[in-house]
PDB file of N, CA, C and O in Angstrom:
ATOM      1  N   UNK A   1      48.699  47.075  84.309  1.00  0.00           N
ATOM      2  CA  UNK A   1      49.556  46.482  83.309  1.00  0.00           C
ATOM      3  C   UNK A   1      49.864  45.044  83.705  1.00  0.00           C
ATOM      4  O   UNK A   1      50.591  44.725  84.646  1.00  0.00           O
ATOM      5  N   UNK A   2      49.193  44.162  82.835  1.00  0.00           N
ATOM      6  CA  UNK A   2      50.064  42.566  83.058  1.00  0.00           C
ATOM      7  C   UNK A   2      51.443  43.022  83.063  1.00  0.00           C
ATOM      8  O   UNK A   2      52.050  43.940  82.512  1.00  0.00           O
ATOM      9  N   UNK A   3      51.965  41.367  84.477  1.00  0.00           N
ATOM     10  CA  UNK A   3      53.322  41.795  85.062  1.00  0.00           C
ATOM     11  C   UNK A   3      53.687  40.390  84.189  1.00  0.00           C
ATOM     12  O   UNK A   3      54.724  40.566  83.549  1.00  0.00           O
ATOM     13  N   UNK A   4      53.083  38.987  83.986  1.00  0.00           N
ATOM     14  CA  UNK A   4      53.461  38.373  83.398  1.00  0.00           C
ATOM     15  C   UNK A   4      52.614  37.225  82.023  1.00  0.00           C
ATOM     16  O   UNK A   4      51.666  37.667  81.375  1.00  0.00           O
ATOM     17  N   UNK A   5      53.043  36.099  81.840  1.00  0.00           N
ATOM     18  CA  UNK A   5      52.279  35.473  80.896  1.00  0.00           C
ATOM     19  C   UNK A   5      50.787  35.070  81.328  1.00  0.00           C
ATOM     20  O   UNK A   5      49.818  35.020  80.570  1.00  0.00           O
ATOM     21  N   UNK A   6      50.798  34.835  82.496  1.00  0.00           N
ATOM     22  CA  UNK A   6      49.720  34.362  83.227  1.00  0.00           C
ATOM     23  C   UNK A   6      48.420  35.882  82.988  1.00  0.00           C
ATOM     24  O   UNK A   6      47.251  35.927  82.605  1.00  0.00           O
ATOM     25  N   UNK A   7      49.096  36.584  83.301  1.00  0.00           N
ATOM     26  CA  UNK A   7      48.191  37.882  83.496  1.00  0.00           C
ATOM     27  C   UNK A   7      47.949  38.506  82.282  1.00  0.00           C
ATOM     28  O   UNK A   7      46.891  39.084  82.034  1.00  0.00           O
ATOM     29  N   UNK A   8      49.008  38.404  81.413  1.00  0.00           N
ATOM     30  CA  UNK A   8      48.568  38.732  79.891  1.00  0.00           C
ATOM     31  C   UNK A   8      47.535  37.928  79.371  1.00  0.00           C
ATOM     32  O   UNK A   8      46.599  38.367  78.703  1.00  0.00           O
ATOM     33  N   UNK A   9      47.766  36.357  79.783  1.00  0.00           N
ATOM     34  CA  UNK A   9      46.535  35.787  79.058  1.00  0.00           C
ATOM     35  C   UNK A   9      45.416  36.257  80.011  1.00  0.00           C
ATOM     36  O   UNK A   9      44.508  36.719  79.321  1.00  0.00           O
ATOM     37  N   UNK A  10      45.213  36.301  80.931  1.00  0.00           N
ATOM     38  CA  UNK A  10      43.516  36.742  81.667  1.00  0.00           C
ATOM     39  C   UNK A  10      43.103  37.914  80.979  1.00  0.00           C
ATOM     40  O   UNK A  10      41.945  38.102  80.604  1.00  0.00           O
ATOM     41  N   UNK A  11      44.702  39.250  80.699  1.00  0.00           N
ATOM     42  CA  UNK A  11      43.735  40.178  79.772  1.00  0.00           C
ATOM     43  C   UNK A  11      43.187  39.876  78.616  1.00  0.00           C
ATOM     44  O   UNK A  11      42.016  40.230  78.476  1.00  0.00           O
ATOM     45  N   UNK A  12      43.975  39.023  77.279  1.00  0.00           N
ATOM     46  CA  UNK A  12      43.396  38.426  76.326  1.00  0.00           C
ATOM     47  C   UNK A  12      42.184  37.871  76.397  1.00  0.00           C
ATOM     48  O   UNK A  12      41.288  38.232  75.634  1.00  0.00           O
ATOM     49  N   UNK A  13      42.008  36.938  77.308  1.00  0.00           N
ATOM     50  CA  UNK A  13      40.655  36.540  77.530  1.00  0.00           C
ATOM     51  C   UNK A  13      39.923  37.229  77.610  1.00  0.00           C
ATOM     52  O   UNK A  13      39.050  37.473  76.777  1.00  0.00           O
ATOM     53  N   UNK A  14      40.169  37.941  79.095  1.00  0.00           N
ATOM     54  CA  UNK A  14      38.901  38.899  79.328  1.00  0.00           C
ATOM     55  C   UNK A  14      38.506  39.808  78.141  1.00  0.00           C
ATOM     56  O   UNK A  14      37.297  40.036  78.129  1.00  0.00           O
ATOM     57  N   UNK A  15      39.367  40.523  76.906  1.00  0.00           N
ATOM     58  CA  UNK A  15      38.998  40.925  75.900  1.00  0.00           C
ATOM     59  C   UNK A  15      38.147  40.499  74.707  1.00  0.00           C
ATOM     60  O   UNK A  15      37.458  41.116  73.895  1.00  0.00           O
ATOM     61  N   UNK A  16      38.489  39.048  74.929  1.00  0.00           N
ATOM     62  CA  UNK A  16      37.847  38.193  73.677  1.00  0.00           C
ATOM     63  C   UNK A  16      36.519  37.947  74.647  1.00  0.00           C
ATOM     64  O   UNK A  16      35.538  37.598  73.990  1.00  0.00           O
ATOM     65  N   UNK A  17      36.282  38.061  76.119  1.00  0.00           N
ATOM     66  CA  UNK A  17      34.773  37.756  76.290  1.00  0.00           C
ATOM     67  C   UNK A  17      34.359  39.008  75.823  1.00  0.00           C
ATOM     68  O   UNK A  17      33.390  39.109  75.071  1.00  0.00           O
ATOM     69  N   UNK A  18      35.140  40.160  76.281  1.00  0.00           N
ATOM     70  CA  UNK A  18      33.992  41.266  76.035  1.00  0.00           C
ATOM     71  C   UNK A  18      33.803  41.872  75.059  1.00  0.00           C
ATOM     72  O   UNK A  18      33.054  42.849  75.039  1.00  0.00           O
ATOM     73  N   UNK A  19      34.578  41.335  73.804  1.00  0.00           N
ATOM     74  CA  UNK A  19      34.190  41.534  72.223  1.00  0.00           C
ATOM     75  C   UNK A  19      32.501  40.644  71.839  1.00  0.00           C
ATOM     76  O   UNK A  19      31.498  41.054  71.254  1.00  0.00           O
ATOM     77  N   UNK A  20      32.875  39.115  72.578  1.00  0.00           N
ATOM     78  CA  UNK A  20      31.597  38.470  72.102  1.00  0.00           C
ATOM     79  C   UNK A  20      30.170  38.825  73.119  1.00  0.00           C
ATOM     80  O   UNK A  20      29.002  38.573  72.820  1.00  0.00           O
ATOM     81  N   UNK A  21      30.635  39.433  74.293  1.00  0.00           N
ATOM     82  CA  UNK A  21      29.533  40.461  75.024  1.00  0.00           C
ATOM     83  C   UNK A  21      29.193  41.142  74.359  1.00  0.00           C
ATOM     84  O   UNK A  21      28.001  41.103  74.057  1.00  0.00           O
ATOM     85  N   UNK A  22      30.058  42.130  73.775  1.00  0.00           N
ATOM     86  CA  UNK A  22      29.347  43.511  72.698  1.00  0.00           C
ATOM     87  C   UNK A  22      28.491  42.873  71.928  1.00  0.00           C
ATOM     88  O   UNK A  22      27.280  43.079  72.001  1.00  0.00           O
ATOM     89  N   UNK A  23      29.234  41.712  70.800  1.00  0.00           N
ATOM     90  CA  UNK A  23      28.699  41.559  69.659  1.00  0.00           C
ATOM     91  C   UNK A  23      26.886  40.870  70.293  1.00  0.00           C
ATOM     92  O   UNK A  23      25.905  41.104  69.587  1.00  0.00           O
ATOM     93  N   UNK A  24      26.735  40.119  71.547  1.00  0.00           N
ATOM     94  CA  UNK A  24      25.656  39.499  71.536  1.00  0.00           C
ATOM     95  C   UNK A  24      24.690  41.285  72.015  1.00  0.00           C
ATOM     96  O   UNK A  24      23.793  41.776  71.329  1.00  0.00           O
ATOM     97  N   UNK A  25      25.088  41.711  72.943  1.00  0.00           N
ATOM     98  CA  UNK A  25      24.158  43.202  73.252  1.00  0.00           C
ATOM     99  C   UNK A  25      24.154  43.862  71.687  1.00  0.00           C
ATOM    100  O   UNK A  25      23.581  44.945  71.571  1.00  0.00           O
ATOM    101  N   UNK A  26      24.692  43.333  70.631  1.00  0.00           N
ATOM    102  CA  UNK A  26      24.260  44.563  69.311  1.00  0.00           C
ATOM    103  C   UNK A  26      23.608  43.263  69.206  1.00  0.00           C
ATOM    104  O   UNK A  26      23.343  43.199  70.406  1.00  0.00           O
ATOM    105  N   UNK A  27      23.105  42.104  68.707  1.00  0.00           N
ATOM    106  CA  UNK A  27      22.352  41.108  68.393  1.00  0.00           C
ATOM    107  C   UNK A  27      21.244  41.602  69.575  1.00  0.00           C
ATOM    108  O   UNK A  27      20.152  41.451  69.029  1.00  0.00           O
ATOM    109  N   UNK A  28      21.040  42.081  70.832  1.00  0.00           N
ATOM    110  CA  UNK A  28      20.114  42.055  71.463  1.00  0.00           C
ATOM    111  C   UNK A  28      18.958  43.634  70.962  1.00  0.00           C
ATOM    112  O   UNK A  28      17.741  43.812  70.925  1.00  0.00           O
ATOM    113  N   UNK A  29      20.258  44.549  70.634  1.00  0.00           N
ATOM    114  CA  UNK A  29      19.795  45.552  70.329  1.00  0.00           C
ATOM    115  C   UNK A  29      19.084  45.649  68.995  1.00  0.00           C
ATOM    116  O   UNK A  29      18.243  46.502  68.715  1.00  0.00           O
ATOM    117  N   UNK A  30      19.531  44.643  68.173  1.00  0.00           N
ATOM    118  CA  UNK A  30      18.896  44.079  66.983  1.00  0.00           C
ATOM    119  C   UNK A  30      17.658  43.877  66.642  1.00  0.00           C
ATOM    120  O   UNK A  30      16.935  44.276  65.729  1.00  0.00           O
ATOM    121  N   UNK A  31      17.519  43.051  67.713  1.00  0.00           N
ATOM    122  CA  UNK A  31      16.376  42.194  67.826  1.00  0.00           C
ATOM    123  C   UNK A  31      15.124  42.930  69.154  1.00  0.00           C
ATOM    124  O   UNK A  31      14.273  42.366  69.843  1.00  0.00           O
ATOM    125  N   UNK A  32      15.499  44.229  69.063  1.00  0.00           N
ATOM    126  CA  UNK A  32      14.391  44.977  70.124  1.00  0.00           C
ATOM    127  C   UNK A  32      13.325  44.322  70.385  1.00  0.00           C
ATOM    128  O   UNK A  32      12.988  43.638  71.351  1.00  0.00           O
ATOM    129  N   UNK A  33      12.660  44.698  69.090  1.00  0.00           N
ATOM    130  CA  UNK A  33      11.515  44.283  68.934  1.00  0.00           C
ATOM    131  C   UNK A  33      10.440  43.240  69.824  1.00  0.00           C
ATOM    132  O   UNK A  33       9.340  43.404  70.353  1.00  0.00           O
ATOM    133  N   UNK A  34      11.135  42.396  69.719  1.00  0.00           N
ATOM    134  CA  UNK A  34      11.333  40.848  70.343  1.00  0.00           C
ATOM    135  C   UNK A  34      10.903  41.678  71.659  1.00  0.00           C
ATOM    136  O   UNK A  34      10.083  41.063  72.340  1.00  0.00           O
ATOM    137  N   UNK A  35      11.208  42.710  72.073  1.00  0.00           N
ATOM    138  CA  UNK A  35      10.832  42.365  73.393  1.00  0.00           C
ATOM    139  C   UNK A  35       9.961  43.036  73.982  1.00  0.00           C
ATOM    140  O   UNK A  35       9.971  43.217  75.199  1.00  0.00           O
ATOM    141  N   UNK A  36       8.902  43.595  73.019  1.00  0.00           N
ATOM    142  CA  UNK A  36       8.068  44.060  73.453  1.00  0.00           C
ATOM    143  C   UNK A  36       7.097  42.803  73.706  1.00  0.00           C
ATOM    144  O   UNK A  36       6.356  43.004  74.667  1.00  0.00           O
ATOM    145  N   UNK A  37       6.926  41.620  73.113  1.00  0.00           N
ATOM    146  CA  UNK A  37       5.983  40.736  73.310  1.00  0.00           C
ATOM    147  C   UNK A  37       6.682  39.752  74.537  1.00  0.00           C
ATOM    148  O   UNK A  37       6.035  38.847  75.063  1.00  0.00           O
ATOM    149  N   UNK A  38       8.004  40.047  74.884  1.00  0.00           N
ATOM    150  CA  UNK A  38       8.627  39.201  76.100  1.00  0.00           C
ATOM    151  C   UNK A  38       9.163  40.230  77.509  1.00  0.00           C
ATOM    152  O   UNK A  38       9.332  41.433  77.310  1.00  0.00           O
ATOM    153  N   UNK A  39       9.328  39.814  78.476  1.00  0.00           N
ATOM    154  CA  UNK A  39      10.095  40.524  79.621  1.00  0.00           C
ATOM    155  C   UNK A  39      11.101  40.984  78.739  1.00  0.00           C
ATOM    156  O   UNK A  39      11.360  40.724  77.564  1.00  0.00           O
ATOM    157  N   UNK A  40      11.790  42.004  79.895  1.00  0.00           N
ATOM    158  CA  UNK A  40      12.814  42.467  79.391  1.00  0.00           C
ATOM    159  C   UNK A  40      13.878  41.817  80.084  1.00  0.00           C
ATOM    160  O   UNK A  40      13.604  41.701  81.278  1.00  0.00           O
ATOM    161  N   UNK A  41      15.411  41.174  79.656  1.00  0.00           N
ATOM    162  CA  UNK A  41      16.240  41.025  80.057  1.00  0.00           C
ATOM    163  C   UNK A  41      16.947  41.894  81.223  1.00  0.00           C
ATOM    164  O   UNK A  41      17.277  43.048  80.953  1.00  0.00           O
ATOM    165  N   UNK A  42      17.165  41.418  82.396  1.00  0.00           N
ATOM    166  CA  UNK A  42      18.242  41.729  83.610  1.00  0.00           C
ATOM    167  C   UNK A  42      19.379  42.047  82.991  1.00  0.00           C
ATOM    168  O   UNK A  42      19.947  41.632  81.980  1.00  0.00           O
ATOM    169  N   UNK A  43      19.751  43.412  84.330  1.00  0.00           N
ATOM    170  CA  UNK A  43      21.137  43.358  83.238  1.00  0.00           C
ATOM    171  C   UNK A  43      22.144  42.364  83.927  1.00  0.00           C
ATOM    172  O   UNK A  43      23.366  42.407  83.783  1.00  0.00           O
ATOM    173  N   UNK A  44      21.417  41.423  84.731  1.00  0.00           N
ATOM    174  CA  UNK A  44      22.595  40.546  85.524  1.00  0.00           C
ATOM    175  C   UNK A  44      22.017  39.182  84.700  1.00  0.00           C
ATOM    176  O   UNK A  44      22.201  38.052  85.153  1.00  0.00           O
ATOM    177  N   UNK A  45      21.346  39.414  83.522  1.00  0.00           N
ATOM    178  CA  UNK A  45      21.006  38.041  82.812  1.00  0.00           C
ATOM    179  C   UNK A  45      21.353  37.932  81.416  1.00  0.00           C
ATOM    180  O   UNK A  45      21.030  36.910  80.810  1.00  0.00           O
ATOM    181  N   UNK A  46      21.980  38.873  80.829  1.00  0.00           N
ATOM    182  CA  UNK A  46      21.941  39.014  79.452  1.00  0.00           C
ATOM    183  C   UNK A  46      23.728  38.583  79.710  1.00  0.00           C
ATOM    184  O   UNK A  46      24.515  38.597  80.657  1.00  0.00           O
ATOM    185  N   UNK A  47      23.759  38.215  78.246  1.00  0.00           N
ATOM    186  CA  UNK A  47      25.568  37.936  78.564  1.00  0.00           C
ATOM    187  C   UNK A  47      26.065  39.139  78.220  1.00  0.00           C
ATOM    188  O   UNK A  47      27.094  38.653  77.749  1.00  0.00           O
ATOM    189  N   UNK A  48      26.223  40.377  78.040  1.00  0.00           N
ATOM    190  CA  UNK A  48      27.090  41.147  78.743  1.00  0.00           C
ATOM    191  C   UNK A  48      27.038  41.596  80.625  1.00  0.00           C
ATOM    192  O   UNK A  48      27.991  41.920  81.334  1.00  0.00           O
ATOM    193  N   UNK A  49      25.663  41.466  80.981  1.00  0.00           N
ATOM    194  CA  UNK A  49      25.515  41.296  82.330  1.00  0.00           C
ATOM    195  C   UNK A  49      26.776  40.176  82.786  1.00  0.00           C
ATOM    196  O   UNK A  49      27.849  40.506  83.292  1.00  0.00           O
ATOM    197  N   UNK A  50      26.456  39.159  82.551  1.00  0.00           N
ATOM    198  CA  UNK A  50      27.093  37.800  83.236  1.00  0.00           C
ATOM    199  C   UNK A  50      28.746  37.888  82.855  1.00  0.00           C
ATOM    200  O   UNK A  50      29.623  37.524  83.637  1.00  0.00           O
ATOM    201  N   UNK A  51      29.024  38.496  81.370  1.00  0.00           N
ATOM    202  CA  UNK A  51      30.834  38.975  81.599  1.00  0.00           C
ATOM    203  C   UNK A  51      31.292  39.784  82.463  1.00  0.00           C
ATOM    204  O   UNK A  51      32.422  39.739  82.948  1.00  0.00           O
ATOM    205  N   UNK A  52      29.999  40.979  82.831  1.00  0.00           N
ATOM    206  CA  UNK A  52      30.262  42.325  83.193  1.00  0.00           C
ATOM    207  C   UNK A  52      31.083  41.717  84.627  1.00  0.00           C
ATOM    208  O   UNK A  52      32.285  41.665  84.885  1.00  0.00           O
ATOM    209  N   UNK A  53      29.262  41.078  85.818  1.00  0.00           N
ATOM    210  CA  UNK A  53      29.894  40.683  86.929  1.00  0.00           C
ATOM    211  C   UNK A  53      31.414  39.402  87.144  1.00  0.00           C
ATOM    212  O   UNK A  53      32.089  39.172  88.147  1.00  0.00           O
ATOM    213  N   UNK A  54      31.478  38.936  86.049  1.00  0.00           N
ATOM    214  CA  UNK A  54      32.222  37.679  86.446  1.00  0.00           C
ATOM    215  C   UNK A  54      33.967  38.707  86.127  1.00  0.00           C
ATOM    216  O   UNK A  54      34.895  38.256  86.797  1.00  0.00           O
ATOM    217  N   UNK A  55      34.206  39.507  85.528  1.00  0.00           N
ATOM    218  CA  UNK A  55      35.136  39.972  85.119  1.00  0.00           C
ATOM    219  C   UNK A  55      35.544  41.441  86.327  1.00  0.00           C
ATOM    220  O   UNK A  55      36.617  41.942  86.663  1.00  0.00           O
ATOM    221  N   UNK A  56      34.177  41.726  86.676  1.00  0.00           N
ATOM    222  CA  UNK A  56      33.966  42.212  87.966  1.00  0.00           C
ATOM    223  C   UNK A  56      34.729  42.125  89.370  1.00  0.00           C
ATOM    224  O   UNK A  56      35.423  42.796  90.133  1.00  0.00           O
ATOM    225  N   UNK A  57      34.173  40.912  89.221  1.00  0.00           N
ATOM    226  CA  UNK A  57      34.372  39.932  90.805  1.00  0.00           C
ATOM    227  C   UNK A  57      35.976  39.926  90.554  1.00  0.00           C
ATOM    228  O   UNK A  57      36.678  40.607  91.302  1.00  0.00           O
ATOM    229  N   UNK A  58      36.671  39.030  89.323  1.00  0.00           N
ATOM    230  CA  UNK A  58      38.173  38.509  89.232  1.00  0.00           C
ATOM    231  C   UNK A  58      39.102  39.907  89.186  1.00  0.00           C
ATOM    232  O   UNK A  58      39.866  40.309  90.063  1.00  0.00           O
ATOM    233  N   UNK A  59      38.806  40.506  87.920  1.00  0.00           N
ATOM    234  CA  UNK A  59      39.980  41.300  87.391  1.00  0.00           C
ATOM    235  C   UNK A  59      39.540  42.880  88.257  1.00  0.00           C
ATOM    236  O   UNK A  59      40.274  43.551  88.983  1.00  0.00           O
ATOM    237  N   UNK A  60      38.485  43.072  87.974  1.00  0.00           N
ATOM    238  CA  UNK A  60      38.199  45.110  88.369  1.00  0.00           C
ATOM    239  C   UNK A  60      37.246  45.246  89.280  1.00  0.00           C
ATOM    240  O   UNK A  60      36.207  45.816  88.947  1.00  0.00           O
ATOM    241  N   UNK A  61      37.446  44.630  90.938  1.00  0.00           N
ATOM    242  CA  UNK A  61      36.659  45.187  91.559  1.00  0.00           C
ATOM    243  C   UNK A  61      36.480  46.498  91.877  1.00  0.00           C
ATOM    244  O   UNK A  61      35.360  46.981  92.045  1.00  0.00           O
ATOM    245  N   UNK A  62      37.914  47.366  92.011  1.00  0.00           N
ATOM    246  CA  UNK A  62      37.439  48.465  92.538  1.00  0.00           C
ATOM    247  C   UNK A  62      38.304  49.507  91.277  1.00  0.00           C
ATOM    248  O   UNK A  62      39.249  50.206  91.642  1.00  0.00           O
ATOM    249  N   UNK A  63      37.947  49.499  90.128  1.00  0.00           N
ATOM    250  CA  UNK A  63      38.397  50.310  89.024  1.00  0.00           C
ATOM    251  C   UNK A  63      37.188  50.909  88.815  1.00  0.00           C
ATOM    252  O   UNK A  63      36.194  50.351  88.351  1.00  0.00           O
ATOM    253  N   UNK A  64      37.304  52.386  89.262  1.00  0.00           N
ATOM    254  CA  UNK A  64      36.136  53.267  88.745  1.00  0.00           C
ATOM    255  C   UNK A  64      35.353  53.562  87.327  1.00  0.00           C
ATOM    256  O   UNK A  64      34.295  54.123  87.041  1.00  0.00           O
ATOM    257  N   UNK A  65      36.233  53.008  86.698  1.00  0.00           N
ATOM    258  CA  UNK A  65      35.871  53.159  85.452  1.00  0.00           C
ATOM    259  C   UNK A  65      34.732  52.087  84.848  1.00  0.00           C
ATOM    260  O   UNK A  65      33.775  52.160  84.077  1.00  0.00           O
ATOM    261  N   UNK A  66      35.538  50.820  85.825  1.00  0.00           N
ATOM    262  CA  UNK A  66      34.609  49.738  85.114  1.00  0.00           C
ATOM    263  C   UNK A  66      33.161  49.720  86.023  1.00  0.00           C
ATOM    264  O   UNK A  66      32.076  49.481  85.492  1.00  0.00           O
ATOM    265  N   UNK A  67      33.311  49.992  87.383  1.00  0.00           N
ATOM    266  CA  UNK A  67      31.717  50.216  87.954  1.00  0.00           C
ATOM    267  C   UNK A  67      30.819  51.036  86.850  1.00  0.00           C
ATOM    268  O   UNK A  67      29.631  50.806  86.625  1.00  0.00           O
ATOM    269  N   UNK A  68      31.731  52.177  86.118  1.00  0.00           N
ATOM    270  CA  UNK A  68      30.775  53.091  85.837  1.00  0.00           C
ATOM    271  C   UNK A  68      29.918  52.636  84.679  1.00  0.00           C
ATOM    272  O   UNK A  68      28.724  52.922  84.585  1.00  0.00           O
ATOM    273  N   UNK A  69      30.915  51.565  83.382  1.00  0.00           N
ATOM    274  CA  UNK A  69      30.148  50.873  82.900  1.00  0.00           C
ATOM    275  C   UNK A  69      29.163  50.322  83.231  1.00  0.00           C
ATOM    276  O   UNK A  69      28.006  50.358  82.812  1.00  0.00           O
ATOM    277  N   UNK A  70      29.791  49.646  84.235  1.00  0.00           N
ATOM    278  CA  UNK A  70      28.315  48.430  84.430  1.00  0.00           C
ATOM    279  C   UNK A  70      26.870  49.183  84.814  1.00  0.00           C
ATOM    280  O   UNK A  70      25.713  48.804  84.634  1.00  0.00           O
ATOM    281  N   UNK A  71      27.559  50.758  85.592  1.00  0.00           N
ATOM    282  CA  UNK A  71      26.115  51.578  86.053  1.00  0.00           C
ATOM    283  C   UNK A  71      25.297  51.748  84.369  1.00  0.00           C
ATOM    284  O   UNK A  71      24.076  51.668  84.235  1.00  0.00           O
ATOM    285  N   UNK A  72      26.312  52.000  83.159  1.00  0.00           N
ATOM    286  CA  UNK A  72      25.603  52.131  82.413  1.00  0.00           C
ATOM    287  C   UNK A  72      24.917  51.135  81.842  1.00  0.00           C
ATOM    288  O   UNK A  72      23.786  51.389  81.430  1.00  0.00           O
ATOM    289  N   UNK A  73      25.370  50.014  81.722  1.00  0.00           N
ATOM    290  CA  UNK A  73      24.545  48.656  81.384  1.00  0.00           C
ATOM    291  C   UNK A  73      23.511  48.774  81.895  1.00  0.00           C
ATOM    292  O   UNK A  73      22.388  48.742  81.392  1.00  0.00           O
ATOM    293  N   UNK A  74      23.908  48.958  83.201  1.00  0.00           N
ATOM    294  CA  UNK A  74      22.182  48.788  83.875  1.00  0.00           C
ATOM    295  C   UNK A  74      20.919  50.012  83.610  1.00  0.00           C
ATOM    296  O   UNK A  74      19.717  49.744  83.592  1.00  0.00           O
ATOM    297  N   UNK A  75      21.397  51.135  83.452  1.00  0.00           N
ATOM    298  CA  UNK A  75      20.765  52.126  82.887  1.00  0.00           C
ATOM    299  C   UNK A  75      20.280  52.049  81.483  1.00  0.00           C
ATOM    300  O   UNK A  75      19.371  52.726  81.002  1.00  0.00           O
ATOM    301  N   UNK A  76      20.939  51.214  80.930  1.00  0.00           N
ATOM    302  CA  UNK A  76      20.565  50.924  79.535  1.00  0.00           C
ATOM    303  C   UNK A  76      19.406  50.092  79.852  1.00  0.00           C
ATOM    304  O   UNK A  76      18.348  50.551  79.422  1.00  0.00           O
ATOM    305  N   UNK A  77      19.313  48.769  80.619  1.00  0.00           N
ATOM    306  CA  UNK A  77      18.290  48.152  80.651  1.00  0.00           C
ATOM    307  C   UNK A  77      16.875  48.340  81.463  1.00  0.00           C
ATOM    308  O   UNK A  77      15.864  47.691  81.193  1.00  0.00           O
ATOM    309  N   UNK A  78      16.950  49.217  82.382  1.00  0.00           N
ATOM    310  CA  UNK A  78      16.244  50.252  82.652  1.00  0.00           C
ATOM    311  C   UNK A  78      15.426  51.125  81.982  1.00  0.00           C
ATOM    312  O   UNK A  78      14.222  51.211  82.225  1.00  0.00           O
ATOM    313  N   UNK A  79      16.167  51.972  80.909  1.00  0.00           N
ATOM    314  CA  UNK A  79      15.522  52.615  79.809  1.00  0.00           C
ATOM    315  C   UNK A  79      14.606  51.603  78.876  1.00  0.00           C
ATOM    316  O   UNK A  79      13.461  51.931  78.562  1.00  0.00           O
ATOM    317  N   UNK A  80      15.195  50.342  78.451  1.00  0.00           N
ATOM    318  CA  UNK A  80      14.372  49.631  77.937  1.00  0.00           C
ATOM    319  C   UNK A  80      12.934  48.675  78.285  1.00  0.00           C
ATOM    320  O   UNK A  80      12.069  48.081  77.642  1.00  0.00           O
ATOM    321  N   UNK A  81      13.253  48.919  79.600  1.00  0.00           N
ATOM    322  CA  UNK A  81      12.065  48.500  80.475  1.00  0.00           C
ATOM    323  C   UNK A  81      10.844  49.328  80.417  1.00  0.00           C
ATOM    324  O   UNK A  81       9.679  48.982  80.225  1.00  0.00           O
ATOM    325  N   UNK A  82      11.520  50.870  80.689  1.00  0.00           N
ATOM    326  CA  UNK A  82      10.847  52.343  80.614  1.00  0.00           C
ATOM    327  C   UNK A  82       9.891  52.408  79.236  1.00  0.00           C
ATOM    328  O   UNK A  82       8.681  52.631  79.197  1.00  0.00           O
ATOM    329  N   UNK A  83      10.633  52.192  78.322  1.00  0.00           N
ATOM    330  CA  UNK A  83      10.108  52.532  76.543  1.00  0.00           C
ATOM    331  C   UNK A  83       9.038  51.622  76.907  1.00  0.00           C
ATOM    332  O   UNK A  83       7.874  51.996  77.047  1.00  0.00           O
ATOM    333  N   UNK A  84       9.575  50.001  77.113  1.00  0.00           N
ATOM    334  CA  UNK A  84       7.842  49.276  76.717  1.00  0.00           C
ATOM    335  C   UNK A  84       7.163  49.232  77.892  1.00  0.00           C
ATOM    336  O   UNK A  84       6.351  48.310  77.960  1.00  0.00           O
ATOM    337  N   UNK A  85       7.264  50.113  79.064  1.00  0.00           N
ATOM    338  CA  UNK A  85       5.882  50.311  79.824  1.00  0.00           C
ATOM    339  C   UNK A  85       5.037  51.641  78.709  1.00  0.00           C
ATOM    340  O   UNK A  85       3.829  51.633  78.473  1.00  0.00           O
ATOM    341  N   UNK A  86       5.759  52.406  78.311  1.00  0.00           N
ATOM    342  CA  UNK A  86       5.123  53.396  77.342  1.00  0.00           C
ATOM    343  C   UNK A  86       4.387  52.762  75.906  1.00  0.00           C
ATOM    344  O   UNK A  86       3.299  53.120  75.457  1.00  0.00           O
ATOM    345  N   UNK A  87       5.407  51.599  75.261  1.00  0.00           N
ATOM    346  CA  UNK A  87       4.700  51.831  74.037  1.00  0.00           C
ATOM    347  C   UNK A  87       3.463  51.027  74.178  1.00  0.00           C
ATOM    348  O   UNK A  87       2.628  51.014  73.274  1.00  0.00           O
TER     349      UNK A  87
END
């Protein structure tokens, strides 16, 4: 729980990055396609990668919850690596 103004705004922030994180990973998820003719994005390169760790490092190093995300980010990009060695 923010204790004061200072800390309320880092949560605001950190919310408004990770609204425009989502919205660019549904633009990525959008645009699949795209990547069968290119590499596949890192999940430490895509900008929800780069909010994930930077919000990481400051606000939730050791919140279990948020590692577990990021395990799934990365599992997500994994799987997509997986599909276009198949298709």
């Amino acid at each position: 729980m923010p204790r004061n103004i200072a800390e309320t705004s880092k949560v605001i922030d950190s919310i408004s990055g990770l609204e425009s994180a989502a919205n660019n990973h549904i633009e990525w998820i959008k645009n699949f396609h795209r990547i069968i003719v290119c590499d596949p994005q890192a999940h430490t390169k895509c900008n929800f990668g780069r909010w994930y760790d930077m919000q990481n490092a400051a606000l939730f190093p050791d919140e279990e919850l948020f590692l577990q995300i990021g395990q799934a980010h990365q599992t997500f990009h994994q799987l997509a690596t997986e599909i276009l060695e198949i298709a």
